[in-house]
C-alpha positions in Angstrom: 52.0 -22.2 46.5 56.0 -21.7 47.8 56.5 -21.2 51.1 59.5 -18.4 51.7 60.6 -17.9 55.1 57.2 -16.9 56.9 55.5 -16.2 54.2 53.5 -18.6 51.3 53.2 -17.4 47.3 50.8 -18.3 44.9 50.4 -16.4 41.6 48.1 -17.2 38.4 47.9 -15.1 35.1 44.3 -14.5 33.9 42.6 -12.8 30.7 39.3 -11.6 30.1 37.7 -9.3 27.0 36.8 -5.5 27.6 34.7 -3.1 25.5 37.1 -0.4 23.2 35.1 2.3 25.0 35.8 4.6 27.1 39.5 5.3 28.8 39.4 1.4 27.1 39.4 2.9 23.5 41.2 0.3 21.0 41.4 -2.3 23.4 39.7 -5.7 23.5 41.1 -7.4 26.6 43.1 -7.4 29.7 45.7 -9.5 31.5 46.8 -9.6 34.8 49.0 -11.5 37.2 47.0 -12.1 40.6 49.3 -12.4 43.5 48.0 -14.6 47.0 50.0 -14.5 50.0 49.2 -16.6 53.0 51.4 -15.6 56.5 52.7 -17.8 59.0 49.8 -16.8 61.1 46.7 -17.7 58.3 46.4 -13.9 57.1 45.8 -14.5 53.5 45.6 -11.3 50.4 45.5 -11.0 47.5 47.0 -8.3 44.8 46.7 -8.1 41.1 49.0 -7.0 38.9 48.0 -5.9 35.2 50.7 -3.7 33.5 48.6 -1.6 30.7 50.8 -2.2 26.9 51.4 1.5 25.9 51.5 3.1 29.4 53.7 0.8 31.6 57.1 0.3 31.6 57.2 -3.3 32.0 55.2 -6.6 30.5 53.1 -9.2 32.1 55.3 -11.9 31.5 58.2 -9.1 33.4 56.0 -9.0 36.3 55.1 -12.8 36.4 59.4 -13.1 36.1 59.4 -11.3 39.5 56.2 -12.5 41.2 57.9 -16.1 40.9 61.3 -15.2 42.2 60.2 -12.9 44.9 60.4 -13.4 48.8 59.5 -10.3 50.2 58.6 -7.0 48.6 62.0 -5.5 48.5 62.4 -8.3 45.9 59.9 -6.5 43.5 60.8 -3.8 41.2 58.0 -3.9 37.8 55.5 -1.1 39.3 53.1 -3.7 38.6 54.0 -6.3 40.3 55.2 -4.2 43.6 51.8 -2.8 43.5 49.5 -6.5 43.2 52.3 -7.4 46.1 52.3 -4.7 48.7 48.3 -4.8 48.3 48.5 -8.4 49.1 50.6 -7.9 52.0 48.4 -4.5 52.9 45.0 -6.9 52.8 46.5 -10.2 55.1 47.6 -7.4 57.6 43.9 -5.7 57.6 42.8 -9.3 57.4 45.0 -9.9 60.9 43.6 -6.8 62.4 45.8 -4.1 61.7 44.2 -0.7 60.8 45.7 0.0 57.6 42.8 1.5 55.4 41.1 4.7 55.4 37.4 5.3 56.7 35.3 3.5 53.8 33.3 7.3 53.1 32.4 7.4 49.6 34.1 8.6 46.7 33.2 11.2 44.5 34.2 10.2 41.1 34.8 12.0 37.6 33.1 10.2 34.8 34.5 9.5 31.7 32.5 10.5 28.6 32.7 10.2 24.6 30.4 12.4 23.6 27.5 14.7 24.6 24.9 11.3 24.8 27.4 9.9 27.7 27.0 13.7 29.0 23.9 13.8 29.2 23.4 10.1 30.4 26.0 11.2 33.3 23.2 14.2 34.6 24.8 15.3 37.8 27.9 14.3 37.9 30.1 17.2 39.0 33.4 16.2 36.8 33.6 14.7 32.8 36.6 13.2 31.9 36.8 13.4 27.9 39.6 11.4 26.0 41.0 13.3 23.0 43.7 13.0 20.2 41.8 9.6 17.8 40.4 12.5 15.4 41.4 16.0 13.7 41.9 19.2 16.8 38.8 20.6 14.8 36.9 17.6 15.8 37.5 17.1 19.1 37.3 20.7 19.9 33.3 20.3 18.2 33.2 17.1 20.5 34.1 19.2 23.7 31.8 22.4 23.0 28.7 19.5 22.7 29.6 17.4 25.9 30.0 20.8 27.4 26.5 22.5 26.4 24.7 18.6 26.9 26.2 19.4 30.6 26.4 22.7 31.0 27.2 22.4 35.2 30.3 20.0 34.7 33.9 20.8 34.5 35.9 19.2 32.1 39.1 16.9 32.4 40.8 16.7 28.6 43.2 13.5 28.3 45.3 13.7 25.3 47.7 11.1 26.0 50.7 12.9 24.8 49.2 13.3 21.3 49.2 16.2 20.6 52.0 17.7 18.2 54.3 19.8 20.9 54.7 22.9 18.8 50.6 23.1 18.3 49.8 22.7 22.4 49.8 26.6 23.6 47.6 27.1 20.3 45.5 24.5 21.2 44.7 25.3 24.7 44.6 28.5 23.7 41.3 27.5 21.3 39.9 25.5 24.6 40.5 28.2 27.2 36.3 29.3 26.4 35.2 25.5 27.6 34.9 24.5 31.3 38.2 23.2 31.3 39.7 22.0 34.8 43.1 20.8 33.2 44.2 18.7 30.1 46.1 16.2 31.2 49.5 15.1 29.4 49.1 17.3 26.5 52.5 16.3 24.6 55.4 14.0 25.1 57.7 16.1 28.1 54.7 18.0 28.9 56.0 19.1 32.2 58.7 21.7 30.4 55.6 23.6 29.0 55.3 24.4 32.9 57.8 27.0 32.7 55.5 29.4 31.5 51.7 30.7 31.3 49.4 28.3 29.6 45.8 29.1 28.6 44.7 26.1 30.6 46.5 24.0 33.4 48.0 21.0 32.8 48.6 17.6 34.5 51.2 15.4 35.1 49.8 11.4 34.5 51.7 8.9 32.9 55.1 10.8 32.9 55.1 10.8 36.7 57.1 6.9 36.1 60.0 8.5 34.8 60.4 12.3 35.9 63.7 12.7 37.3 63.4 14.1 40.8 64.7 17.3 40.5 62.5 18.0 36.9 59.3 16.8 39.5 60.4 19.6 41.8 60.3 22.0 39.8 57.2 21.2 38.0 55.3 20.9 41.3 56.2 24.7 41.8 54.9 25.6 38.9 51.0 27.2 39.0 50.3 26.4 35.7 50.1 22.8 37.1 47.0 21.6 38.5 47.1 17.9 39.3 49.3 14.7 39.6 47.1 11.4 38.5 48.4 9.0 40.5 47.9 5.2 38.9 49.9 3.0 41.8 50.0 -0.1 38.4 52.0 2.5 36.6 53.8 3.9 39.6 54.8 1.2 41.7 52.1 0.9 44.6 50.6 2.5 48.1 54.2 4.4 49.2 55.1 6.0 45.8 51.7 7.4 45.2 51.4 8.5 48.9 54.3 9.8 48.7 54.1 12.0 45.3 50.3 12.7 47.5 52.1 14.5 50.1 54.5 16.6 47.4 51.6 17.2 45.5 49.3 18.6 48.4 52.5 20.9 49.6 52.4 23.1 46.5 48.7 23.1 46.0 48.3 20.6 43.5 45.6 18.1 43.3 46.9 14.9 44.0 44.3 12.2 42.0 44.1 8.6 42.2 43.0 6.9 39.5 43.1 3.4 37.5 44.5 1.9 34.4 41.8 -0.5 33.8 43.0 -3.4 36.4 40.0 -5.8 37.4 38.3 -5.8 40.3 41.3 -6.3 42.7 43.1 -3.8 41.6 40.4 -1.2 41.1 39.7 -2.1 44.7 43.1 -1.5 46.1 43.1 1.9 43.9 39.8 3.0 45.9 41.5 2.2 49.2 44.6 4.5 48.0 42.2 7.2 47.0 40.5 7.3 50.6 43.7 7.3 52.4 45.1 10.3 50.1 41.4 11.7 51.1 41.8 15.2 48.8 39.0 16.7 48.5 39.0 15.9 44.9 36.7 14.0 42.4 39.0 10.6 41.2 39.3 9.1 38.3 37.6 5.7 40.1 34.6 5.2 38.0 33.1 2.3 36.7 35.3 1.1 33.8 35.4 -1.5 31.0 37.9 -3.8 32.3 35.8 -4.5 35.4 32.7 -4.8 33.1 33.6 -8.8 32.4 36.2 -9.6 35.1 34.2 -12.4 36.0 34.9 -14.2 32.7 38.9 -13.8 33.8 40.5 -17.4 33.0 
């Protein structure tokens, strides 16, 4: 541990396997940096930082670069790594007394679903999230009518991770617009200029939130073919830029939703703390998920 000014570091990189299911389809582990501060006080935290390989913008070894040079969170730039250290800092000042979380009321959270087995398996639950985009339109469309009829009082959240071909996406929602459909989110790569005029479902904004230019954000948020901002604070950069796109969000009548991107169990835990102090009356994208399945084997 390195003492700076009032404050002592500590950080350790850790691995552990996950099962390819799920929002984990295709991949079989997870790494992440975990951040401990102690203050000059004795108020220790902890943060975690695990960048997700496809969706950040930065690598573990960049946020274990910046962890080990940093003295305070100005320092920190990787959305990662300012993430694992503001909730380090957020938990020693909790730790120290200061009110800084939400009321721990519980979540209501959107499950996320293969096919109409997991549907069925998930009776009840008001919201299925369903990946789309690793088979032919044709196919997934068959998938979604199934998980739709196996749970016929659900609505539907479509991820396509930007896969789908651009000039096919008005055609395609078009083919959907039958199916309980709350929004699909990401459809295509610059998804947010499809905002500029009617869709046959809404859209939302996810992983393209980390590099929309202020003024393109703006003018997607007053668009009403959008429905929701997913806000991942691994992806974004922490507590203030997600709050902050929150409060934009909630303005224009958008759903502002916290979710994960597959940290471990310190992460996920500081992404349930965000969720309750955005407190939209919303269901999150915060359920159980395979990287915390095995977190305890992290080495």
């Amino acid at each position: 541990m390195r003492v700076t000014g009032e404050l002592a570091i500590a950080t350790r990189r850790v691995r552990w396997p996950i099962a390819p299911n799920g929002p984990a389809r295709g991949r079989l582990e997870r790494q992440a940096i975990i951040v401990a501060v102690r203050r000059a006080d004795g108020a220790t935290g902890l943060g975690e930082a695990a960048p997700l390989p496809g969706l950040s913008s930065e690598s573990i070894d960049d946020c274990a670069r910046e962890l080990a040079a940093a003295h305070a969170l100005a320092d920190v730039r990787a959305p990662a790594a300012r993430f694992a250290f503001e909730t380090a800092l957020l938990v020693a000042r909790a730790q120290a007394g200061e009110a800084v979380w939400a009321a721990a009321k519980p979540l209501r959270c959107a499950v996320v679903v293969d096919d109409a087995g997991d549907a069925l398996a998930a009776a009840g639950a008001r919201t299925l999230k369903v990946k789309v985009g690793g088979a032919s339109f044709a196919d997934d469309r068959a998938r979604l009518v199934r998980i739709a009829e196996a749970a016929p009082r659900a609505r539907l959240r479509v991820d396509a991770n930007r896969g789908w071909p651009r000039e096919e996406v008005r055609a395609r929602l078009d083919a959907l617009r039958a199916l309980p459909i709350e929004f699909v989110e990401e459809p295509c790569a610059r998804a947010h200029e499809l905002l500029d005029e009617p869709l046959a479902i809404r859209i939302a904004l996810d992983e393209s939130l980390a590099t929309l230019a202020p003024d393109a954000l703006a003018r997607a948020l007053q668009s009403p073919q959008l429905a929701a901002l997913v806000l991942k604070p691994t992806v974004l950069g922490g507590f203030a830029r997600c709050l902050e796109l929150a409060a934009a969000a909630r303005a224009r009548g958008v759903a502002p939703i916290a979710s994960h991107a597959l940290e471990g169990a310190i992460g996920t835990a500081a992404c349930r703390e965000l969720a309750r102090l955005i407190d939209a009356d919303v269901d999150v994208g915060l359920a159980p998920h395979p990287g915390l399945a095995r977190w305890s084997e992290a080495a």
